[in-house]
N, C-alpha and C positions, 0 to 999 in steps of 0.2 A: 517548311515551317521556320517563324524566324530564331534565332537560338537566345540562349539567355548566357549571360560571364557569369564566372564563377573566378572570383579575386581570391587565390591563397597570398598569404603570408607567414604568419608565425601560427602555419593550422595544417602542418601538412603531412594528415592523415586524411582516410575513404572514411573511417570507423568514426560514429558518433560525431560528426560535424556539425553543426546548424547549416552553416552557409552549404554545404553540400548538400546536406537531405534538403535542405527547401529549395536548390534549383532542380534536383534530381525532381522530388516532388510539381515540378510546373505539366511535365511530362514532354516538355521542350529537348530540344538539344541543347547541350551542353556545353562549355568551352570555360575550361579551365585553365587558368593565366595565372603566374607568377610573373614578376617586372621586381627586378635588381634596379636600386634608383643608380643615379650617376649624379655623383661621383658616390661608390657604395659607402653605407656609414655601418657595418659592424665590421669585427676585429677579423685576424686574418685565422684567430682557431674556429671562429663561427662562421668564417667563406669556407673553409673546408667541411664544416658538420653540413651545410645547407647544399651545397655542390653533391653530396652523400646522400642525403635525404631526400631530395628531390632526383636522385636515380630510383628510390625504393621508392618514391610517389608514383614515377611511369610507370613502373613496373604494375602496381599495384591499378593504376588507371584504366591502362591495358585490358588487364584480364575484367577489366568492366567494357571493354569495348570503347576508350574513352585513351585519352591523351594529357599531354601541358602544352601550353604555348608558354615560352620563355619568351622577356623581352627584355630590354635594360633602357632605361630614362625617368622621364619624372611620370610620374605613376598617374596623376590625372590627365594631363595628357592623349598618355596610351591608351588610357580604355576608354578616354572618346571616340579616339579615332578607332579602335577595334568596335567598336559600336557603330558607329556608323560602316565600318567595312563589312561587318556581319550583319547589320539589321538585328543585331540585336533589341529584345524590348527590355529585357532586366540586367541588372548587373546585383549579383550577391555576393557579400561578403562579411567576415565575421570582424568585429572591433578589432580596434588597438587604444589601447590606454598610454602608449607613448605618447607625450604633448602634440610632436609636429607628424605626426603619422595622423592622429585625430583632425589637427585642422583640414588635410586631405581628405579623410573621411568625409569632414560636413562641408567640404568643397563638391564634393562627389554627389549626396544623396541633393544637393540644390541644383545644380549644372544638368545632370542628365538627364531630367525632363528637357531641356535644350536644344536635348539633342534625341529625342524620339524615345528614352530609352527611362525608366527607371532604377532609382538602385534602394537595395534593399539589405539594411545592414542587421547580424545577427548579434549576441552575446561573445563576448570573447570570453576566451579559456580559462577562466576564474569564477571562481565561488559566487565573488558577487559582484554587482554592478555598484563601482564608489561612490555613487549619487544618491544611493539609492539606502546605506545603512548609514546610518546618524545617531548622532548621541542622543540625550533625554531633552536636551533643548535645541537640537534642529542642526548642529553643526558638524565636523568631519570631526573621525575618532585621532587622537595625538598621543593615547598610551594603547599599546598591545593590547593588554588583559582584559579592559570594557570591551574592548573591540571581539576579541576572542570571541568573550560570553556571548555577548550579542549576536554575533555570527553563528555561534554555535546552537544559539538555540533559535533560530530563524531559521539557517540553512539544512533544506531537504534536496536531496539529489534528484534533479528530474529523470523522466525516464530515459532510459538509452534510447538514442536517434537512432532508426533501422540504415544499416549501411544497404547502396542501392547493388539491388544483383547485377544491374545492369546501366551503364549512361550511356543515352542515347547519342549519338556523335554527329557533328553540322554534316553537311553536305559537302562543303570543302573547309580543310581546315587553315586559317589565317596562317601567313609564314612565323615559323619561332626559331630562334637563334637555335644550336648545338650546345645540345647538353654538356659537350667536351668542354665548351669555353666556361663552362660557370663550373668544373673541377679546380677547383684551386687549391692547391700546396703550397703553404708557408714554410720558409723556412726551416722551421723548428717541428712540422708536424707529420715527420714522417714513420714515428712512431705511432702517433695515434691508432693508425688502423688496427691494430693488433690491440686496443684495446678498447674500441669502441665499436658498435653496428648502428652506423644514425637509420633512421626508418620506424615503421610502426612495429615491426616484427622484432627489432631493438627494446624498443619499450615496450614491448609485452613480456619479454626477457626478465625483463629489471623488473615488471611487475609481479612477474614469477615467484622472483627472488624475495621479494621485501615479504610477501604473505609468507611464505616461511620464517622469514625472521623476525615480524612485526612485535610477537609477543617478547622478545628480546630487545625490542627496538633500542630500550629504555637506557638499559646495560650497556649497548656495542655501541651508538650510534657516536661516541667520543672518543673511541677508540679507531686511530690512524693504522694501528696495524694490524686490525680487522678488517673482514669484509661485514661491516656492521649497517651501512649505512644505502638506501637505497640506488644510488645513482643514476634516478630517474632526470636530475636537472635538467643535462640539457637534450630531454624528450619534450621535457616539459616547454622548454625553451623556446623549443620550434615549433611545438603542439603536435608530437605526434603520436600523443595519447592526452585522453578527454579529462582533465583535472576532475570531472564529475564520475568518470569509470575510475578512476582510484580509489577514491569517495565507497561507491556504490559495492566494490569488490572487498575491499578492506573490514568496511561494517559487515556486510554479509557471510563477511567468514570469521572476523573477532570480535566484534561487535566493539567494547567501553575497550577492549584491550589495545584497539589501534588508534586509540587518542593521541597518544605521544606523537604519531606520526603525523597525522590530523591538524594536531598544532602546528607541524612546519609547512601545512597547506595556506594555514590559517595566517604565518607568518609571510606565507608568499603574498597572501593577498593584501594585507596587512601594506609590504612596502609598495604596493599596486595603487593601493586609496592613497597611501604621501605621496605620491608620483603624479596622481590623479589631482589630487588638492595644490599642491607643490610645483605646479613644471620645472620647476629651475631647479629640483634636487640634486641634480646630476651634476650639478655646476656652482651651488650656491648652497653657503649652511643653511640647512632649516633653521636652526635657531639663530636669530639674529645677533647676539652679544657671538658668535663665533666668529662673526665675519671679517674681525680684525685681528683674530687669532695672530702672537708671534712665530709662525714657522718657522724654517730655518733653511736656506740656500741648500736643495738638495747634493749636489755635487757625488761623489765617490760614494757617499753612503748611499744612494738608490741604486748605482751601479750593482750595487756588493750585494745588495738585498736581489734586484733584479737576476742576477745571477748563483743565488744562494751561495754566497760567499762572505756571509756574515761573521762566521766563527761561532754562531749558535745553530748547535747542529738541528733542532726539531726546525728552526727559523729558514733553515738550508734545504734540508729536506720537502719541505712543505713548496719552495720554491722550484726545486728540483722537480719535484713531480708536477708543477703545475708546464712547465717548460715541455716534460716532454709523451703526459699525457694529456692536456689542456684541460684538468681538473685537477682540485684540490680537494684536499677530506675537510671540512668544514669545521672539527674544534682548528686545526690550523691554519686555516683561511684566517681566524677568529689572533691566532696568535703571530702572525709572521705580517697582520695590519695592525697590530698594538707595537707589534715592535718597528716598523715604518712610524707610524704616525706621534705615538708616544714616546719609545726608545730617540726617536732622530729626530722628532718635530719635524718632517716632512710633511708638505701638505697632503691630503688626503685625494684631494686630485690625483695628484702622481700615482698615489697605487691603482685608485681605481680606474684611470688610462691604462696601467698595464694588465689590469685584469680584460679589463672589455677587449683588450686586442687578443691575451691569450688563452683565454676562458671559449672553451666549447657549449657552455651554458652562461654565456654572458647576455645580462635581459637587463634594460635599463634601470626599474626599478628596483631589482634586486640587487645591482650591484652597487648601486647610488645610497639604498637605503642601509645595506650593509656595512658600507666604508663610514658612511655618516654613522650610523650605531656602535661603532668601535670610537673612532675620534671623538664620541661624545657630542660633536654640533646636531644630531637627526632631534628625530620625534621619539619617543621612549628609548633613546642612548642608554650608552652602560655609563655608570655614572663618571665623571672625569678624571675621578680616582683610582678608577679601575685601569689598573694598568698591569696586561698579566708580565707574569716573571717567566721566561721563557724556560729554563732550567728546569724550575717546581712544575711548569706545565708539562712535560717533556718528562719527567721523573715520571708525575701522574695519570697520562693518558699513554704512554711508550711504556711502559715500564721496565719491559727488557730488551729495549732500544732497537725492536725489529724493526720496525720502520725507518727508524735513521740508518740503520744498517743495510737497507735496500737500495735509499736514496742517497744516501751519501757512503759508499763505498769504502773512503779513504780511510774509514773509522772504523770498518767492519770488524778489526782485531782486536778492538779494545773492548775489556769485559763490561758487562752492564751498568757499573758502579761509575765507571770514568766515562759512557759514551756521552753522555747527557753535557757534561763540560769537561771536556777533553782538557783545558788549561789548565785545572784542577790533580790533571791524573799524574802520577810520580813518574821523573824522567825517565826511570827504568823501564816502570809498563808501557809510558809512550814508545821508547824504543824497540821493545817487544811486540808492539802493535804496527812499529815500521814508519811511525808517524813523527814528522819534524815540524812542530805548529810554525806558521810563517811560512814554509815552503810547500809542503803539500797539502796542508792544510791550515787558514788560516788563525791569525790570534783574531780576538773577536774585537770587531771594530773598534767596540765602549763596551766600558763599566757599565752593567744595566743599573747596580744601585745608586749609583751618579745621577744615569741619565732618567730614575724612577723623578729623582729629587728637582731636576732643571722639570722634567716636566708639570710634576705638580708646582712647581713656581709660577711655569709660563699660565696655566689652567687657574690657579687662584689671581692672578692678573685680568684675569676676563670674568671672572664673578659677579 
């Protein structure tokens, strides 16, 4: 019998799939494919999450009687010619709301009649389809809140897709590269493992977790030196859990209580539509009077930032741990890009290249519509003004500097009052803490209330 493809990418879970249950559903064989493009475009913390994930995908394949084909090239391509090598008659697979991954897509569903074969594309892993919710006069949403409402009270979780007992498997299976070769280790990520489990049994972990905390969500979720915050991202990232079972499990066990969290579903999908509406977010201000923005010649200040060697220690910290767990707690994601982009007038580009390379949940639209929402160029930005203080933030969400105190070490000895601006603290306690600012720890680059003042100049300049 001839088999049907089944295209993973950013879906790589058995549980609640579309593109799985409906090839499963043909009653066909199966042949599940992943294709790494060349030359690969995500960062080198997200070759290591996916290298991970897709060992817990076989595994999970497996015990259905079922496999992956790895390949690596350009992705339409491949699954012609696996279509024509297999006889296949379908090819299924779930969206992408990336720009140039969709034009592949409707490369795909037009071509493969072509070639003997159809393809049959599902929903991707988001709430909703960005074509598809509109404002009151017909156009894409460009502030949160409408968009929220709207979603919120449109969006019903459909039913869970039944995960298959069984996939049926071809007759011979196509050759696939070695799973070895798509292990990648970056440099910097060799701590990760010990703090992450990519796969579906990962994120059901992390969803463990949040239903016990959800009704707290409110409270922790600003808090860095809690375990406040879900750290489903990059499950989410890679789809190895159904954004509609988060949905589904969340209400069913706290119903209006798990709104807070709900909102940051709502926000994912949120920078999905600007991405959708937008292609060039990634690369290009939403708002147009940004596009001449005066930046400033990164030089030694992105070094210092990239390597949290700022002299503001939440600003440090926050970089530190993105270094050397390839995530970040998200109020200081929120303040270690205000201080790049506002603090130093660096373009916003620059950080969010360094995020996409060392972010284990690096998703284009998130990370595009995020950088853009702090520099103020996006769609519902903070407003130009806002410019946090790292200090006051760091007082307010650290408050007895355990966190700095994890990630930045060199500080560990200095009591709670001085760790927030160590520049501040009396030569005596510095010394007693062992700390020589400038040698083991630095003076901090700039004056933030200097560099508050250059930025609101440069920002009323673009008004």
């Amino acid at each position: 019998m001839e088999p049907v493809l089944l295209w993973l990418r950013r879906d790589l879970r058995v549980g609640d799939n579309p593109a799985l249950a409906a090839a499963a559903k043909t009653g066909r064989p199966v042949i599940p494919v992943v294709i790494r493009p060349a030359p690969d475009d995500i960062g080198g913390a997200s070759a290591w999450w996916r290298g991970r994930s897709l060992r817990a995908l076989r595994t999970s394949l497996r015990k259905l009687g079922s496999d992956v084909v790895l390949r690596t090239g350009e992705p339409l391509s491949i699954l012609t010619g696996l279509a024509a090598e297999t006889s296949a008659v379908e090819v299924h697979f779930n969206r992408t709301l990336e720009p140039e991954a969709t034009k592949t897509d409707i490369a795909l569903l037009s071509s493969m009649p072509k070639h003997g074969a159809i393809a049959v594309d599902h929903p991707a892993n988001r709430l909703h389809e960005p074509w598809r919710l509109k404002t009151g006069t017909g156009g894409s949403f460009k502030v949160f809140t409408p968009f929220w409402r709207r979603l919120a009270e449109s969006y019903r979780p459909p039913a869970a897709l039944p995960t298959p007992r069984k996939l049926r498997a071809p007759d011979a299976w196509p050759e696939s590269e070695a799973i070895e070769k798509w292990q990648v280790t970056a440099s910097w990520s060799t701590g990760f493992a010990a703090e992450w489990k990519p796969g579906e049994a990962g994120a059901a972990a992390r969803l463990t977790h949040l239903l016990d905390i959800v009704p707290q969500y409110s409270e922790t979720r600003d808090r860095p030196d809690w375990e406040g915050t879900s750290r489903l991202s990059p499950h989410l990232a890679w789809g190895e859990i159904s954004v509609h079972d988060i949905w589904r499990r969340l209400g069913e066990r706290h119903g209006e209580a798990a709104l807070p969290f709900l909102r940051q579903l709502g926000w994912r999908d949120f920078n999905s539509h600007l991405l959708y509406h937008f292609p060039k977010l990634p690369k290009e201000a939403w708002a147009a009077k940004f596009r001449g923005f005066p930046f400033l010649p990164h030089g030694k200040g992105l070094q210092a930032w990239q390597r949290g060697l700022t002299g503001y220690p939440i600003v440090d910290a926050g970089m530190r741990q993105l270094w050397a767990t390839g995530w970040m707690h998200n109020r200081v994601r929120m303040i270690a890009a205000s201080f790049l982009v506002k603090d130093q007038l660096i373009d916003w580009r620059r950080g969010e290249a360094w995020f996409w390379d060392t972010l284990v949940d690096a998703d284009r639209a998130q990370n595009a519509g995020n950088w853009q929402w702090v520099a103020g160029s996006g769609a519902d930005a903070a407003p130009y003004f806002r410019i946090f203080n790292p200090v006051t933030q760091s007082r307010k969400f650290d408050p007895e500097g355990a966190y700095i105190r994890r990630w930045v070490p060199e500080l560990a000895m200095l009591d709670t009052k001085a760790i927030h601006a160590p520049w501040e603290a009396a030569p005596l306690d510095l010394d007693a803490a062992g700390i020589v600012l400038g040698k083991n720890y630095p003076q901090p680059i700039l004056a933030h209330d200097e560099a508050r003042q250059r930025a609101l100049a440069a920002y009323e300049k673009i008004r």
